[in-house]
PAZAPA-4460 file (N, C-alpha, C; in steps of 0.05 Angstrom, whole numbers, plus 32768, in hexadecimal, padded with zeros to 4 digits):
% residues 76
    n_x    n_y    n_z   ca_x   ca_y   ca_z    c_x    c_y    c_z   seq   type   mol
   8944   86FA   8836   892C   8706   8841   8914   86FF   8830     1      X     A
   8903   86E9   8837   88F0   86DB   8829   88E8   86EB   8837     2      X     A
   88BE   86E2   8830   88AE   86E2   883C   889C   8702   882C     3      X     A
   8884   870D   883B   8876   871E   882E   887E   8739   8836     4      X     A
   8875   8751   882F   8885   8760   882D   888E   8774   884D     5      X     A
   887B   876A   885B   8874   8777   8876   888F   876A   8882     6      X     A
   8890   8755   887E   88A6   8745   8891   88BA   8744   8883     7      X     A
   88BE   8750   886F   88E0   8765   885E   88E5   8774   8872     8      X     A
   88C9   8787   8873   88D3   879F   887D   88DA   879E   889D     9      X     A
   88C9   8786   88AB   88D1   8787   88C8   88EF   8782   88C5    10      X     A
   88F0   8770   88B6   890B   875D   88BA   8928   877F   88AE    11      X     A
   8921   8788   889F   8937   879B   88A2   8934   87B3   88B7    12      X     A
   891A   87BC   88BE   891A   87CC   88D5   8928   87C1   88F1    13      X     A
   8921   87A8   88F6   892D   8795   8909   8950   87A0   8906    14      X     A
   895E   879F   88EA   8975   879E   88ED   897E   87B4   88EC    15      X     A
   8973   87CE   88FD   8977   87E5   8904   8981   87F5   88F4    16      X     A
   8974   87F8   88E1   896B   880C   88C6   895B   882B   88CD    17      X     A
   8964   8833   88C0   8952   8856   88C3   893D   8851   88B2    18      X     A
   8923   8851   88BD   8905   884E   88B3   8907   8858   88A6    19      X     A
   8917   887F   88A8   890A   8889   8893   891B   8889   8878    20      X     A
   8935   887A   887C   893F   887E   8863   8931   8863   8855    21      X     A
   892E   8851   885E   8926   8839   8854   8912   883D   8849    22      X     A
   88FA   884D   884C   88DA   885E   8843   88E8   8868   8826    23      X     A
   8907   887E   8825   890F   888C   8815   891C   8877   87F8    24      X     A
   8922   8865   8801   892F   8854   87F1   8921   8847   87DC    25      X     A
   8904   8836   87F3   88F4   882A   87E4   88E3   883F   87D6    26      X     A
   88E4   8857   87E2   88D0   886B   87C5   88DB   8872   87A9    27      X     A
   88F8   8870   87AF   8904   8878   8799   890D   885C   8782    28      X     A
   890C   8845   878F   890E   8828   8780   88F7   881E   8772    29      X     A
   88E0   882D   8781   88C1   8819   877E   88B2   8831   8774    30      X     A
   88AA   8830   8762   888D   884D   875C   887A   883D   8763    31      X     A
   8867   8827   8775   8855   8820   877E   885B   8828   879B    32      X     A
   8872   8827   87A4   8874   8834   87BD   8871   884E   87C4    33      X     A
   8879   8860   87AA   8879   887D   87AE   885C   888B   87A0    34      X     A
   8847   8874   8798   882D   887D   8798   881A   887D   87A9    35      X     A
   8826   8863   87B7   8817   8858   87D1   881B   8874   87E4    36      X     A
   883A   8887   87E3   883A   889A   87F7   8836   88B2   87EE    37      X     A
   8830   88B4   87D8   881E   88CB   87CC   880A   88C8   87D1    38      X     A
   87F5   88B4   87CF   87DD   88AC   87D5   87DA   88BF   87F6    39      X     A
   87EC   88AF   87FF   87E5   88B4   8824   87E6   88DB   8825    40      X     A
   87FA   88DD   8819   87F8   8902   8813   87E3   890B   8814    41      X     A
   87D0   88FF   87F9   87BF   8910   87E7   87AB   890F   87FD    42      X     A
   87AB   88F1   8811   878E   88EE   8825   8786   88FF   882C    43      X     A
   879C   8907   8841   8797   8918   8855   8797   890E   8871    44      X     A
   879B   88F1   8873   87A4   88DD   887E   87C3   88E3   8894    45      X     A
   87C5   88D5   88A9   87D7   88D3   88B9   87EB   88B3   88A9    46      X     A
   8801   88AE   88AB   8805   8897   88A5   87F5   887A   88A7    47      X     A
   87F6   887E   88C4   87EB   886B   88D3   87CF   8868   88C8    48      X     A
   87BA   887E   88C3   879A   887C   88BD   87A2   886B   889F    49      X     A
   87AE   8879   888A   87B5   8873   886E   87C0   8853   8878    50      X     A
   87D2   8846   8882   87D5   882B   8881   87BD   8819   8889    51      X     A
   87AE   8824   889E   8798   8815   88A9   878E   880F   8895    52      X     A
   877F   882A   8887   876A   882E   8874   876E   881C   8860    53      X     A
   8794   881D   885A   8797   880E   8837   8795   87EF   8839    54      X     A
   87A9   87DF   885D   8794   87D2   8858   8782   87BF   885C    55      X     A
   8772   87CA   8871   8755   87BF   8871   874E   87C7   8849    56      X     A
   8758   87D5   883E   8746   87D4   8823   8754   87BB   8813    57      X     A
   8766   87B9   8817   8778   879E   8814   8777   8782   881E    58      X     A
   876B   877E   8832   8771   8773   883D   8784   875B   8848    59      X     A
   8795   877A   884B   87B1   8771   8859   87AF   8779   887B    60      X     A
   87B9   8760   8887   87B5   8760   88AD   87DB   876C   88AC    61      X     A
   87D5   878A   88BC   87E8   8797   88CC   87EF   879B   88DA    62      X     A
   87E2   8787   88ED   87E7   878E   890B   8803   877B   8911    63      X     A
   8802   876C   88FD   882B   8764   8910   8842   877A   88FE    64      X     A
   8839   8790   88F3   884C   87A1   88ED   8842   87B8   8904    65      X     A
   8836   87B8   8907   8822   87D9   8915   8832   87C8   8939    66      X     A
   8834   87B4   8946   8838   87A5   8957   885F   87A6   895D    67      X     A
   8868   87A4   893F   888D   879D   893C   8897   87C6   8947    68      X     A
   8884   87C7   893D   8880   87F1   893D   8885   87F7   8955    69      X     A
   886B   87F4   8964   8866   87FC   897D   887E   87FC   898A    70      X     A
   8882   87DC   898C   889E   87D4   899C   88B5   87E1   8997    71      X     A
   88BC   87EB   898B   88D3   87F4   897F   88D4   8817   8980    72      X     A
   88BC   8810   898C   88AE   883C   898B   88B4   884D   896E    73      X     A
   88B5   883F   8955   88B1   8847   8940   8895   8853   8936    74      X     A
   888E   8869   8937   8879   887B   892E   8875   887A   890E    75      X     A
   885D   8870   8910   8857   8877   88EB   8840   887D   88E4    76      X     A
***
């Protein structure tokens, strides 16, 4: 599983993984992941507003993860 990190995560969501344990796993492996979702906590933010927001401040393009989502009727 090359490639950047968006297309990890399609690519294991694809292979019919539980979002939310996969969310649980990488918080507890990564403390950049589990600040990134403290961050979204502290906002006051919906998921979805907190990803937009982080990043357009990034600029990182999410619309082929926000797109792999939809299809799949995964809510975040």
């Amino acid at each position: 599983m090359q490639g950047n990190p968006m297309n990890i995560l399609m690519q294991l969501m694809a292979g019919g993984g539980n979002p939310q344990q996969m969310v649980q796993n990488m918080m507890r492996q990564n403390p950049q992941v589990n600040a990134i979702f403290n961050q979204q906590k502290q906002s006051g933010m919906t998921m979805e507003q907190f990803a937009r927001q982080y990043a357009k401040q990034n600029n990182i393009d999410i619309n082929q993860m926000v797109d792999f989502l939809k299809q799949r009727n995964i809510k975040f």
